[in-house]
N, CA, C and O of each residue as an XYZ file, in Angstrom:
820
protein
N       0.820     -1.198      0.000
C       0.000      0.000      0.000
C       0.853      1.246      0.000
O       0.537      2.288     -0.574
N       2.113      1.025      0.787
C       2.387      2.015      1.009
C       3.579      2.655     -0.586
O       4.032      3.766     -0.858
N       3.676      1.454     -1.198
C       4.533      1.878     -2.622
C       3.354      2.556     -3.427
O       3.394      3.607     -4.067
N       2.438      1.811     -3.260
C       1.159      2.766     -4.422
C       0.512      4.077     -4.111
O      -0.114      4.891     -4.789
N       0.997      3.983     -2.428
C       0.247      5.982     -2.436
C       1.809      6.257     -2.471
O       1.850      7.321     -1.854
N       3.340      5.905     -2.867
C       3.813      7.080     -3.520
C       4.116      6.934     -4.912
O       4.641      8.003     -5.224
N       4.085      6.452     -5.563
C       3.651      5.905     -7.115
C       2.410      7.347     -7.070
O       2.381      8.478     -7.557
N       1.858      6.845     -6.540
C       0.452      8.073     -6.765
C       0.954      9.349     -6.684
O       0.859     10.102     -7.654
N       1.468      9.691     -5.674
C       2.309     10.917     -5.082
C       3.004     11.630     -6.135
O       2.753     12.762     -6.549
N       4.003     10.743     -6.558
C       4.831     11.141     -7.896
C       3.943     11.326     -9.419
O       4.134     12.070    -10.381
N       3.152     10.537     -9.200
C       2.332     11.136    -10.687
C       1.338     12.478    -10.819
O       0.901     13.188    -11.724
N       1.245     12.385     -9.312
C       0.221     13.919     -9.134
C       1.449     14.843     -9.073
O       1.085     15.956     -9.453
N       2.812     14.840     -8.738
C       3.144     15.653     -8.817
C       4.057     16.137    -10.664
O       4.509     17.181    -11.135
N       3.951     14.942    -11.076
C       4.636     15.428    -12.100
C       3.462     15.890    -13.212
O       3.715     16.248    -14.362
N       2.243     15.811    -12.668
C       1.498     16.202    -13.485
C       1.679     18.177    -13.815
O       2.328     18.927    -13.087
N       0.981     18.564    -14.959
C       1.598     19.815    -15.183
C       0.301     20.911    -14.638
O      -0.849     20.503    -14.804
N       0.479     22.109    -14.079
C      -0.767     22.294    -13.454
C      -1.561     23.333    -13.907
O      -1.118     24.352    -14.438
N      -3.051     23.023    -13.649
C      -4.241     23.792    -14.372
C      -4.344     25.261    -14.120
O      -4.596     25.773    -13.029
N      -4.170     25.749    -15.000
C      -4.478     26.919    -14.878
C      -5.207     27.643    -14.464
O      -6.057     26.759    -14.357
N      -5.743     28.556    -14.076
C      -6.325     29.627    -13.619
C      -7.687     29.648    -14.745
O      -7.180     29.221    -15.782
N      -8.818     29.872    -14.962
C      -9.750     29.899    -15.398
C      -9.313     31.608    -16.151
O      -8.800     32.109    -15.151
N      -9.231     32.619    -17.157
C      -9.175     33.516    -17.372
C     -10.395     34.314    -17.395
O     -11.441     34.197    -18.033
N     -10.049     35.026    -16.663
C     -11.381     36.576    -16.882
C     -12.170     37.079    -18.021
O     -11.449     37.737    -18.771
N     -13.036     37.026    -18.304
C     -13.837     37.215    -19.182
C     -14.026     38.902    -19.321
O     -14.392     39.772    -18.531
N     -13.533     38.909    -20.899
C     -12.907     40.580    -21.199
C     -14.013     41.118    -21.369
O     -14.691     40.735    -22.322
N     -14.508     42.154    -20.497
C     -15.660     42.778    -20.215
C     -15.602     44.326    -21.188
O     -16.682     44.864    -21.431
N     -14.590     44.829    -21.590
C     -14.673     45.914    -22.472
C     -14.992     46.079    -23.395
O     -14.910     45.095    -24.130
N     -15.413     47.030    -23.855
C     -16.290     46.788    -25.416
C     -14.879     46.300    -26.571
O     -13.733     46.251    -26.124
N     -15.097     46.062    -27.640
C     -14.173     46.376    -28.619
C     -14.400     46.957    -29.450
O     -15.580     47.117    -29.764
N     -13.322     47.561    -30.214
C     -13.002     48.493    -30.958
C     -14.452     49.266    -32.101
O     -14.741     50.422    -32.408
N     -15.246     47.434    -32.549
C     -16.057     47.626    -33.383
C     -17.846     47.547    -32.586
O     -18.918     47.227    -33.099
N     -17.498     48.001    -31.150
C     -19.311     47.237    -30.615
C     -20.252     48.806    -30.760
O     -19.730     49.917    -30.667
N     -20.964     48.681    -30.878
C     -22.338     49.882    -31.482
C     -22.738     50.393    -29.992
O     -23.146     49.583    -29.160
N     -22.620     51.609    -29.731
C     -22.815     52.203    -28.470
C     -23.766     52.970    -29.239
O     -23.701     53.072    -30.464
N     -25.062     53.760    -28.183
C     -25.291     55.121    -29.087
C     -24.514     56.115    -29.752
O     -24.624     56.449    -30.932
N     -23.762     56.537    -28.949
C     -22.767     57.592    -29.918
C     -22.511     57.228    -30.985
O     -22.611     57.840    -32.048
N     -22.053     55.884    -30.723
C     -21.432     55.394    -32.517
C     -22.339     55.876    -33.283
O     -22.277     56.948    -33.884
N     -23.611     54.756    -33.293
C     -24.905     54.852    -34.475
C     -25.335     56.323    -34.763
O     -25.814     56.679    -35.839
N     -25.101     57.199    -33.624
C     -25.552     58.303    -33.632
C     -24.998     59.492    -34.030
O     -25.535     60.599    -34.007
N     -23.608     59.129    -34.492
C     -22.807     60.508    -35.419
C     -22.011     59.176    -36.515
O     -20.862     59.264    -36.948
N     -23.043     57.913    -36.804
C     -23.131     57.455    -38.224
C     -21.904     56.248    -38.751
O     -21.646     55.783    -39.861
N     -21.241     55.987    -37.196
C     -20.062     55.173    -37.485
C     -20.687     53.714    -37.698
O     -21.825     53.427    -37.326
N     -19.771     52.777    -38.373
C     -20.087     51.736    -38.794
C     -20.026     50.682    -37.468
O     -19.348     51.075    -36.519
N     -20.682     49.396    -37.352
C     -20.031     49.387    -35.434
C     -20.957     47.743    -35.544
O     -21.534     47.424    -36.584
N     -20.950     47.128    -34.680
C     -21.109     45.803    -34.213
C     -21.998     45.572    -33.451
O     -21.603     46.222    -32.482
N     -23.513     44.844    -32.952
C     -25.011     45.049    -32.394
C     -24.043     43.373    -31.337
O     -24.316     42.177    -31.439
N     -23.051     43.996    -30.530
C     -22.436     42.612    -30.019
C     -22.870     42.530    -28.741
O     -22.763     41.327    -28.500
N     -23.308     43.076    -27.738
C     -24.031     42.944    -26.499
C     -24.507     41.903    -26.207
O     -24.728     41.327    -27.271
N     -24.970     40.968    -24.955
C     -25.726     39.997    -24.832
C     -26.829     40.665    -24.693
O     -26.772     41.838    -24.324
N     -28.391     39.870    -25.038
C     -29.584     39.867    -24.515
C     -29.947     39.883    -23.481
O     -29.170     39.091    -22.948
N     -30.752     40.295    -22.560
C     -31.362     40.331    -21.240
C     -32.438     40.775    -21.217
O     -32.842     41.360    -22.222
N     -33.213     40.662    -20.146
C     -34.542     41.194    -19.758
C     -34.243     42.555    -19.211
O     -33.157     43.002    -18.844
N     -35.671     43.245    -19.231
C     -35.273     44.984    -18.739
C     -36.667     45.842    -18.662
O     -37.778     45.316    -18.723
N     -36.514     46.747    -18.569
C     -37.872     47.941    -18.060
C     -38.004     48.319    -19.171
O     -36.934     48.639    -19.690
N     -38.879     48.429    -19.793
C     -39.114     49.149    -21.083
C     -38.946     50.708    -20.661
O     -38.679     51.331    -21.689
N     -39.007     51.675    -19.405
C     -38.845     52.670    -18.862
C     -37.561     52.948    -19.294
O     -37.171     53.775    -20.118
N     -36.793     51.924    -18.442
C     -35.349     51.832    -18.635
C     -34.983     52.078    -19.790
O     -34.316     53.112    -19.828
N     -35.160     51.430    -21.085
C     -34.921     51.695    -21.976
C     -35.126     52.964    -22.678
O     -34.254     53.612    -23.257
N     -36.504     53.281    -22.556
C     -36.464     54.792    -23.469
C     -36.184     55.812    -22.663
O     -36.278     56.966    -23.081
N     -35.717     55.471    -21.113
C     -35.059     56.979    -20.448
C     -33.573     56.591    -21.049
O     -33.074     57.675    -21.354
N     -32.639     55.536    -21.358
C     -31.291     55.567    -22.085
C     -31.542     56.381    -23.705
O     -30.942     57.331    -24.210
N     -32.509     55.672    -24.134
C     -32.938     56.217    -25.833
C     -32.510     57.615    -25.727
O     -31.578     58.019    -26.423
N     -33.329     58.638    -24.633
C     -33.874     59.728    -24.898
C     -32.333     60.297    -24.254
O     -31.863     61.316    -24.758
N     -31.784     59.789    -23.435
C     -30.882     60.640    -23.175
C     -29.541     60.669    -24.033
O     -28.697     61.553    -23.888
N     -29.441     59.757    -24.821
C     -28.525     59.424    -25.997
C     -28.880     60.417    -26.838
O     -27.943     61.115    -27.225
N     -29.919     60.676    -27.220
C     -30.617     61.328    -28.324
C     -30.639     62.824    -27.954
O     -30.812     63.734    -28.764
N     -30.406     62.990    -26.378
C     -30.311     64.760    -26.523
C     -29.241     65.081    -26.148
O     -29.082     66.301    -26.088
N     -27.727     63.969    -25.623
C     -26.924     64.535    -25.695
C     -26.476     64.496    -27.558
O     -25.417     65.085    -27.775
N     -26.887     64.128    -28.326
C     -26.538     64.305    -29.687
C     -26.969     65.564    -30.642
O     -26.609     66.366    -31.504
N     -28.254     64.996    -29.618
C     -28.838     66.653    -30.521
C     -28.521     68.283    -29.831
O     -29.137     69.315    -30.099
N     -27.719     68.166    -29.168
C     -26.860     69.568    -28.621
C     -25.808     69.555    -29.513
O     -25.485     70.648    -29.979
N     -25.177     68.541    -29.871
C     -23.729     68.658    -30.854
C     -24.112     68.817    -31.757
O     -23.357     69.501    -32.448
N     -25.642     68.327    -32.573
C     -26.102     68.698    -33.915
C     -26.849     69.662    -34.379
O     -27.171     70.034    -35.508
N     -27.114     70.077    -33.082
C     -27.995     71.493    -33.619
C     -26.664     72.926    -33.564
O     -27.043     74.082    -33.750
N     -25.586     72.701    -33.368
C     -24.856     74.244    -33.000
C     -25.337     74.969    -32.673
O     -25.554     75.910    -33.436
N     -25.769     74.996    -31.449
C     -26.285     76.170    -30.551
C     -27.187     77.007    -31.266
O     -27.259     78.218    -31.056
N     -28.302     76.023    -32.621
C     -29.246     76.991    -32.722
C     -30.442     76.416    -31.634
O     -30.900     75.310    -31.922
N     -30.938     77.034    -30.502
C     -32.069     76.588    -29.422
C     -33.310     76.003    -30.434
O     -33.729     74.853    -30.306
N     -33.702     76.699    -31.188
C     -34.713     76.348    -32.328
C     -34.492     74.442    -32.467
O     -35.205     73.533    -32.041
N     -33.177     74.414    -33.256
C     -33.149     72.998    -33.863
C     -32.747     71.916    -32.816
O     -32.715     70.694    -32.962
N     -32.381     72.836    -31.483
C     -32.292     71.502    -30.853
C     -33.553     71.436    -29.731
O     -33.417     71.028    -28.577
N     -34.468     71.795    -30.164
C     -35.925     71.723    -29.577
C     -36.308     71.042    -30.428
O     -36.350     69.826    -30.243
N     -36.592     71.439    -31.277
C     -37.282     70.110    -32.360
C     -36.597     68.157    -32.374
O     -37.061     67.021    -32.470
N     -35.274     68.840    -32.212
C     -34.715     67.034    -32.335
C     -34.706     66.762    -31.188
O     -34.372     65.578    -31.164
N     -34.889     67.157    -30.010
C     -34.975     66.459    -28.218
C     -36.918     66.452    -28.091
O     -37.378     66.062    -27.018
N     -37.720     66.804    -28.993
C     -38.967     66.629    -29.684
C     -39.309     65.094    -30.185
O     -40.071     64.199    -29.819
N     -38.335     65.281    -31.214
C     -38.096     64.092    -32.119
C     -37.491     63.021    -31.650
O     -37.762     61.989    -32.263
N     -36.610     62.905    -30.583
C     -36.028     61.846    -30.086
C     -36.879     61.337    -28.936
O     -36.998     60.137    -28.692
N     -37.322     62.068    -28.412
C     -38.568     62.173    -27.340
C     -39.525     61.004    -27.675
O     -39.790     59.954    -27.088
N     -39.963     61.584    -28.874
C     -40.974     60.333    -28.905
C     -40.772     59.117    -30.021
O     -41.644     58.381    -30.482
N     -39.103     59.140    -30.359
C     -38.461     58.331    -30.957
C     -38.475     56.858    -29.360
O     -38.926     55.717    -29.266
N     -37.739     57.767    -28.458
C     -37.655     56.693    -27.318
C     -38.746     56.084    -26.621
O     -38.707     55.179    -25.787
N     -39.893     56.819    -27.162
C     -41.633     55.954    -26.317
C     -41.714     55.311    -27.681
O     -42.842     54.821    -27.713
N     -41.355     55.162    -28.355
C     -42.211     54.516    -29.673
C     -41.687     52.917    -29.256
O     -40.612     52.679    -28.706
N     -42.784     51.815    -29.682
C     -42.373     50.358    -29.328
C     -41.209     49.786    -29.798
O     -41.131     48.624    -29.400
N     -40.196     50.146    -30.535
C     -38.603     50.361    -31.344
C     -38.127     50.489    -29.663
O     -37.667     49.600    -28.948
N     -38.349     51.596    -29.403
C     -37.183     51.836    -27.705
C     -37.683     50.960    -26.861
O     -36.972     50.075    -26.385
N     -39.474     51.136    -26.445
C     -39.679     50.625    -25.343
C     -40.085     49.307    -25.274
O     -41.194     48.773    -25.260
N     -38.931     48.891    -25.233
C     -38.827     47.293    -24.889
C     -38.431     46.186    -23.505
O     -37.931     46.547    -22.439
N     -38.609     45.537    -23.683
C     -39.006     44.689    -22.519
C     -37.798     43.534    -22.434
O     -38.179     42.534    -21.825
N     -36.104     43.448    -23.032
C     -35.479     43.345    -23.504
C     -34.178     44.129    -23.362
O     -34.561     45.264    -23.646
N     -33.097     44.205    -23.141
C     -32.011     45.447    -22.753
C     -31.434     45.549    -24.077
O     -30.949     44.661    -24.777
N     -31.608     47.115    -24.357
C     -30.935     47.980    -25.445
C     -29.129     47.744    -25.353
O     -28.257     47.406    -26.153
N     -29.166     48.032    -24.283
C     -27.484     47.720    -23.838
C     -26.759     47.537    -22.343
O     -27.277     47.766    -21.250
N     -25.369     47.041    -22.627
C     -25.192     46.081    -21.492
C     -24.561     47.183    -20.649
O     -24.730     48.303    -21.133
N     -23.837     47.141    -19.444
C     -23.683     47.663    -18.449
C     -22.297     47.995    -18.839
O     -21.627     48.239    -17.835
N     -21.492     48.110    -20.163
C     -20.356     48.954    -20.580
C     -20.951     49.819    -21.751
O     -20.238     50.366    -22.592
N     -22.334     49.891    -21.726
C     -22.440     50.518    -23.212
C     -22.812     50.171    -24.566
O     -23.319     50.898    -25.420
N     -22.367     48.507    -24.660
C     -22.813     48.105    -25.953
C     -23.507     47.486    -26.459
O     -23.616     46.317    -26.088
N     -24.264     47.959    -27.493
C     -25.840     47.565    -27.691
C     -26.174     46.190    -27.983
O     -25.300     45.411    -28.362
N     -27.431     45.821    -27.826
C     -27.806     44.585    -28.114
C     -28.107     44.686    -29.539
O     -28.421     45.804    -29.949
N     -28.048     43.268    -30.743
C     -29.815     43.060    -32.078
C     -30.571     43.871    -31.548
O     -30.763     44.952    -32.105
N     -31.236     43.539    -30.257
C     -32.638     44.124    -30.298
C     -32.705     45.710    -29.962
O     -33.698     46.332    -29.583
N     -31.297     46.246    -30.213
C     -31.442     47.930    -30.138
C     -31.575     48.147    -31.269
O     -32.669     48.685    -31.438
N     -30.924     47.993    -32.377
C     -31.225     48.167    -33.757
C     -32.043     49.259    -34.113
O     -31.679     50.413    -34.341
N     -33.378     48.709    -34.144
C     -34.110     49.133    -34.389
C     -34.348     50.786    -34.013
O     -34.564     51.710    -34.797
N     -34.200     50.823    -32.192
C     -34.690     51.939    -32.040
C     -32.817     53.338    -31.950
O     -32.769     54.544    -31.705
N     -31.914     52.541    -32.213
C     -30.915     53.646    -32.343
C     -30.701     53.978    -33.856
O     -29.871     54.842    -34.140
N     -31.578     53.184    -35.090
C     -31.865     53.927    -36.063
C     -32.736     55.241    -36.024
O     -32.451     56.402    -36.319
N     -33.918     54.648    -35.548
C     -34.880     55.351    -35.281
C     -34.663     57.110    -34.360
O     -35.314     58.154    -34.397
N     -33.803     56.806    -33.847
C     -32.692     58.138    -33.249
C     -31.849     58.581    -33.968
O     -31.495     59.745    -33.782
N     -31.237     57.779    -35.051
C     -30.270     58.552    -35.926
C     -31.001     58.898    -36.461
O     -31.296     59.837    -35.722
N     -31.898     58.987    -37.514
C     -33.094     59.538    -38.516
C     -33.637     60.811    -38.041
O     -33.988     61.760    -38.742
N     -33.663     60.718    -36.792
C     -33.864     62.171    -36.134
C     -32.810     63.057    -35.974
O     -32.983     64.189    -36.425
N     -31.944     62.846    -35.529
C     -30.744     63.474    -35.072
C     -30.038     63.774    -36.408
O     -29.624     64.903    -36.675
N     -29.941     62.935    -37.067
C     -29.654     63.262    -38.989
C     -30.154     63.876    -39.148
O     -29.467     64.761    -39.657
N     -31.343     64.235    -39.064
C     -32.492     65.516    -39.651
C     -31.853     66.861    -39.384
O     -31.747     67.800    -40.172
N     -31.404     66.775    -37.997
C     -30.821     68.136    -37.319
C     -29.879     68.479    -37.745
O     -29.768     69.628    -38.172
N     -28.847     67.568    -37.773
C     -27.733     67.720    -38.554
C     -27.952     68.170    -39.785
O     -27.319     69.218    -39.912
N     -28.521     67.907    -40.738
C     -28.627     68.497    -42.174
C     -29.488     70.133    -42.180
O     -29.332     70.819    -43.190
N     -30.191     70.574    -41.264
C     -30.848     70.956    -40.808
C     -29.219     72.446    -40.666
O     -28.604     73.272    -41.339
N     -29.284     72.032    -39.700
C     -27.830     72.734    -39.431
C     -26.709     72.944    -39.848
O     -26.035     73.794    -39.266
N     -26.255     72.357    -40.791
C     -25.609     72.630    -41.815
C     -25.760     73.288    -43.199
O     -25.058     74.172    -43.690
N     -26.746     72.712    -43.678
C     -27.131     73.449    -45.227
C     -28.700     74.329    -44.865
O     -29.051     75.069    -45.784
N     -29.523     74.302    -43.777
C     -30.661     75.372    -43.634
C     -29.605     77.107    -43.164
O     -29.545     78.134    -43.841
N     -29.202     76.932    -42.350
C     -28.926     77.849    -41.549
C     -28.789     79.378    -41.963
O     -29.324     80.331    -41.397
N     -27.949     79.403    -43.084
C     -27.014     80.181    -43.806
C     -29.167     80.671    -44.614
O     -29.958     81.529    -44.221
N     -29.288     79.736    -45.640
C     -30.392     79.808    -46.842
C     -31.600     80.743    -45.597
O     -31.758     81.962    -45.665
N     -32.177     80.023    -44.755
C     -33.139     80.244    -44.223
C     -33.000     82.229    -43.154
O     -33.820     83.094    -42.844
N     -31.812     82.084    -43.019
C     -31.309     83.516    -42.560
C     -31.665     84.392    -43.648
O     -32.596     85.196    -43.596
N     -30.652     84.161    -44.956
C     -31.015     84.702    -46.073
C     -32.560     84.889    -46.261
O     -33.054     86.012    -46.366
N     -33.244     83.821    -46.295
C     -34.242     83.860    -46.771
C     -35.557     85.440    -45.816
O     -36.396     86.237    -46.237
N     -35.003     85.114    -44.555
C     -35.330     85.882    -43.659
C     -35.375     87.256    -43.400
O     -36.238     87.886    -42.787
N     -33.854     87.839    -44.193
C     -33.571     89.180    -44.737
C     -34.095     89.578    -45.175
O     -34.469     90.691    -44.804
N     -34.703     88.838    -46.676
C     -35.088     89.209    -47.665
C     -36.733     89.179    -47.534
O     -37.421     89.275    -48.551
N     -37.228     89.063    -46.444
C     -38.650     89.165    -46.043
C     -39.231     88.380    -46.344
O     -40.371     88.773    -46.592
N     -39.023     86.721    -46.581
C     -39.804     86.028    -47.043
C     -40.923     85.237    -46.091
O     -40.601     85.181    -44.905
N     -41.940     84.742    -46.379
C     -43.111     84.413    -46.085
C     -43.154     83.609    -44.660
O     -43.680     83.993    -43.616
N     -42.392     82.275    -44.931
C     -41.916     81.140    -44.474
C     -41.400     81.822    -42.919
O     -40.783     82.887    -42.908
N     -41.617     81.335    -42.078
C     -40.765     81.219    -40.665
C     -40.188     80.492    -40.698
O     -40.372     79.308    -40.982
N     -38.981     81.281    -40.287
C     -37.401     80.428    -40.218
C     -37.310     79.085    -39.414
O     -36.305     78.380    -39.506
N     -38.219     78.794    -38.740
C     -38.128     77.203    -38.442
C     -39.143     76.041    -39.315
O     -38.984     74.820    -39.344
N     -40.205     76.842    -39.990
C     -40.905     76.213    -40.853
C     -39.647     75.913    -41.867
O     -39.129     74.797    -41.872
N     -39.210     76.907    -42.677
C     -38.005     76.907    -43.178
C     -36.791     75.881    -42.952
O     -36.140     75.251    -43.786
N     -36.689     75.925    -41.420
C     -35.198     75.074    -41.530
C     -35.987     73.956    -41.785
O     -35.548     73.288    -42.721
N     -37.317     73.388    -41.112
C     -37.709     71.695    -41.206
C     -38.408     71.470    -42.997
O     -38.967     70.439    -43.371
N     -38.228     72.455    -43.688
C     -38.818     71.786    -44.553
C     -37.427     71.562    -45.534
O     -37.640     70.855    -46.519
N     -36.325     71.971    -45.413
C     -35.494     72.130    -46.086
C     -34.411     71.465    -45.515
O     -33.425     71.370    -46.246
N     -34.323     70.906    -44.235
C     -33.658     69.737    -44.096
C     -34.331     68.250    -44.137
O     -33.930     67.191    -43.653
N     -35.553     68.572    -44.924
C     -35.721     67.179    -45.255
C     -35.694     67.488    -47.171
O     -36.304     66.610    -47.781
N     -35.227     68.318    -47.838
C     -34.945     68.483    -49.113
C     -36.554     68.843    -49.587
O     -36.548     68.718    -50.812
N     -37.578     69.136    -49.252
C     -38.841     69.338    -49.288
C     -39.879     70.637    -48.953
O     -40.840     70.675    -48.184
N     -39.265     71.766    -49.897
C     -39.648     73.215    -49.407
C     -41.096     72.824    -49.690
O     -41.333     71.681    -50.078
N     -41.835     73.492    -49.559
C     -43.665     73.657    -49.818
C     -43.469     74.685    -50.910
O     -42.444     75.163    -51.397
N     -45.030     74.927    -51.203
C     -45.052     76.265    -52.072
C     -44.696     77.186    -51.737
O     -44.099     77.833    -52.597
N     -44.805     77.767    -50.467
C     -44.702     79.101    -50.038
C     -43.182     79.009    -50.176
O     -42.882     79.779    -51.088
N     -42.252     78.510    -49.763
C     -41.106     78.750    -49.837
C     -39.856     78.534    -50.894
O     -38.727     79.016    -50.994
N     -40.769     77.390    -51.762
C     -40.316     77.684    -52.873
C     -40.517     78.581    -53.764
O     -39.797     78.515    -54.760
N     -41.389     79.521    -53.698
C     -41.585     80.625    -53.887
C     -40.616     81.636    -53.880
O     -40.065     82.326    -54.739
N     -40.556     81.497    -52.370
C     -39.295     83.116    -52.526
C     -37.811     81.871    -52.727
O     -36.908     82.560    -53.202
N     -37.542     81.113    -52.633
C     -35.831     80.603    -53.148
C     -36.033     80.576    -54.716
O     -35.204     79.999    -55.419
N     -37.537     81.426    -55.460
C     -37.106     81.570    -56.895
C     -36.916     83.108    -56.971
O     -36.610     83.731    -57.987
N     -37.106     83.539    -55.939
C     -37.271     85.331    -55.781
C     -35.703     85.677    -55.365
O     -34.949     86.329    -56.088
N     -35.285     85.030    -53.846
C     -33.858     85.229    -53.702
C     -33.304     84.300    -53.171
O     -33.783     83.172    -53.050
N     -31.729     84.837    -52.616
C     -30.652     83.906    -52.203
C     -30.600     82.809    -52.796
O     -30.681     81.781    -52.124
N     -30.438     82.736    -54.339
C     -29.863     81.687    -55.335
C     -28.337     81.016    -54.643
O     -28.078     79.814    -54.700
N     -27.366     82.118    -53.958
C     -26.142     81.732    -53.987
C     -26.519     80.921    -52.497
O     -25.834     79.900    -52.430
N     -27.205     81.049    -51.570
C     -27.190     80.685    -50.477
C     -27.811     79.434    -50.177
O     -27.409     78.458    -49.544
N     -28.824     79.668    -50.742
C     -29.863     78.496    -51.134
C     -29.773     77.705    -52.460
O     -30.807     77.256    -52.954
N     -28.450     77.500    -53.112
C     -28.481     76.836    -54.551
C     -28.871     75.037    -54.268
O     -29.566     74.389    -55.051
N     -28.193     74.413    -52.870
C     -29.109     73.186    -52.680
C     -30.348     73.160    -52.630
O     -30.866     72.045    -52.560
N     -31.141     74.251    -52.647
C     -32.579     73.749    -52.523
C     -33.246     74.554    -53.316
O     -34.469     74.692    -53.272
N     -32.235     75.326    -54.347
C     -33.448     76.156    -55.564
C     -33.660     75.563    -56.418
O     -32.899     74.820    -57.038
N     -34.945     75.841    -56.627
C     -35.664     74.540    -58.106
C     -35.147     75.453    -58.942
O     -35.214     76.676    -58.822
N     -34.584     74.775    -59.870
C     -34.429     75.179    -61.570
C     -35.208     76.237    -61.971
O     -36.364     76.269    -61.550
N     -34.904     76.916    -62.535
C     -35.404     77.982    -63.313
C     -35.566     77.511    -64.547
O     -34.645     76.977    -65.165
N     -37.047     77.706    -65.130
C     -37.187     77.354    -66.643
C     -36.658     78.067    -67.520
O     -36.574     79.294    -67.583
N     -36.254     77.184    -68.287
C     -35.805     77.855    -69.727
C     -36.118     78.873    -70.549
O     -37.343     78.799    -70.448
N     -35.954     79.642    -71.183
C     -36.554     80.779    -72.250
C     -36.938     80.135    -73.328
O     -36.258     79.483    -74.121
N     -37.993     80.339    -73.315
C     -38.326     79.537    -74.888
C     -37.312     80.216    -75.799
O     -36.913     81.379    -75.862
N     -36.941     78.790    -76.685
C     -35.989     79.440    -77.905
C     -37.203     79.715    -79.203
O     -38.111     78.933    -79.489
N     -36.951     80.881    -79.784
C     -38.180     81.320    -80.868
C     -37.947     80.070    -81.711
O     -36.982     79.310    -81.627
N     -38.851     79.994    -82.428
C     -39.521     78.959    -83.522
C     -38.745     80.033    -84.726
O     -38.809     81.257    -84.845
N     -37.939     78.898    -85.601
C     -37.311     78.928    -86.706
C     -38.415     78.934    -87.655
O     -39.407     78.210    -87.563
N     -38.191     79.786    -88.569
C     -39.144     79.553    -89.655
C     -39.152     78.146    -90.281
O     -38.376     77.302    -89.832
N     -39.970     77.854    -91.273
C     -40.073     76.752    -92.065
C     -38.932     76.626    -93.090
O     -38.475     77.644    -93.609
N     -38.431     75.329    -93.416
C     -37.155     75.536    -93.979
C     -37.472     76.393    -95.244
O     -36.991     77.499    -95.491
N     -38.519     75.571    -96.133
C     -38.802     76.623    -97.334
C     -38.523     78.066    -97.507
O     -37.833     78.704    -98.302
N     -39.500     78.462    -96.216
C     -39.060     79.864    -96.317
C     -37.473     80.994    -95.678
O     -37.208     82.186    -95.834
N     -36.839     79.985    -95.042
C     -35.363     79.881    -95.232
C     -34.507     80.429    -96.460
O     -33.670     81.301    -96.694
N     -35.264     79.322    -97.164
C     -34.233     78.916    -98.085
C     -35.153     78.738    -99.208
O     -35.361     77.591    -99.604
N     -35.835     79.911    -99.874
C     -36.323     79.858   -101.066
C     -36.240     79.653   -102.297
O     -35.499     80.441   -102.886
N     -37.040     78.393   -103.287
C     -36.702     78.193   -104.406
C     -36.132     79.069   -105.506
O     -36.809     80.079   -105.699
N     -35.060     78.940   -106.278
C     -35.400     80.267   -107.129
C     -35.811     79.881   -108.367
O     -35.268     78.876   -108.824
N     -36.644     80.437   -109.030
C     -37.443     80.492   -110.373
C     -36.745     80.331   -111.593
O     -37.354     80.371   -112.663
């Protein structure tokens, strides 16, 4: 007995020994889809696990994603970033946010089942952004020049590329240079009617 518990002895010890179980890397990587990402348009990864959750929970994260974005996208016009903390508002109650399901995990990165509603926030927050970039300048102009339109009717119809009548109206009256993304064409001059060739170019006798 006593040769076989050290026979035993020696094989447990020459055995080589188990490692440590490694930590499970809890940081996002490089490519995982946070709001910010989706939300100033970067390309990114829906890698999060699934879980259960408050649908509350969820569209108070939606909404607050969505208005810290829409302060960076409106440039301090108060106007446009009322409308997109509007728009994100009830982007995050819509059944897209309020889900029953976790948007994202406890570093930030989103689940599949956010998808849906951090599009649904970029589409808004995109609005502002375009909004703020190519309205700003046109709709000022437009404003100078006494036109009809209120300058926030103005910026929302023209950051979705979609003036109405009234305002396409005056971008045929003024600020061509300011407003050239959103002035409709000007028609052509009729070219006069050429005579008939005959009478061009008459037979001679």
């Amino acid at each position: 007995m006593r040769l076989l518990a050290v026979v035993l002895l020696l094989a447990q010890e020459g055995l080589p020994a188990v490692p440590p179980p490694m930590a499970a890397d809890e940081e996002p990587s490089a490519a995982a889809c946070t709001f910010a990402a989706v939300l100033r348009g970067a390309a990114c990864l829906y890698e999060a696990a699934s879980g259960p959750a408050e649908a509350r929970d969820n569209s108070r994260a939606a909404a607050e994603a969505g208005q810290r974005a829409c302060a960076v996208e409106a440039r301090r016009d108060e106007g446009l970033r009322k409308d997109c903390e509007k728009a994100v508002a009830e982007a995050s109650l819509s059944p897209r946010c309020a889900l029953s399901s976790r948007l994202a995990d406890g570093q930030g990165r989103l689940t599949p089942q956010a998808q849906a509603c951090a599009e649904l926030l970029r589409q808004a927050v995109s609005r502002t952004s375009r909004a703020a970039s190519l309205s700003l300048g046109c709709c000022s102009c437009l404003a100078e020049a006494r036109c009809s339109v209120a300058s926030s009717q103005c910026k929302r119809e023209l950051a979705d590329l979609m003036p109405g009548a009234a305002l396409r109206s005056c971008l045929q009256k003024s600020c061509q240079d300011a407003c050239s993304f959103a002035a409709p064409a000007r028609a052509q001059e009729p070219q006069p009617e050429l005579p008939p060739e005959d009478a061009r170019h008459p037979s001679k006798i």
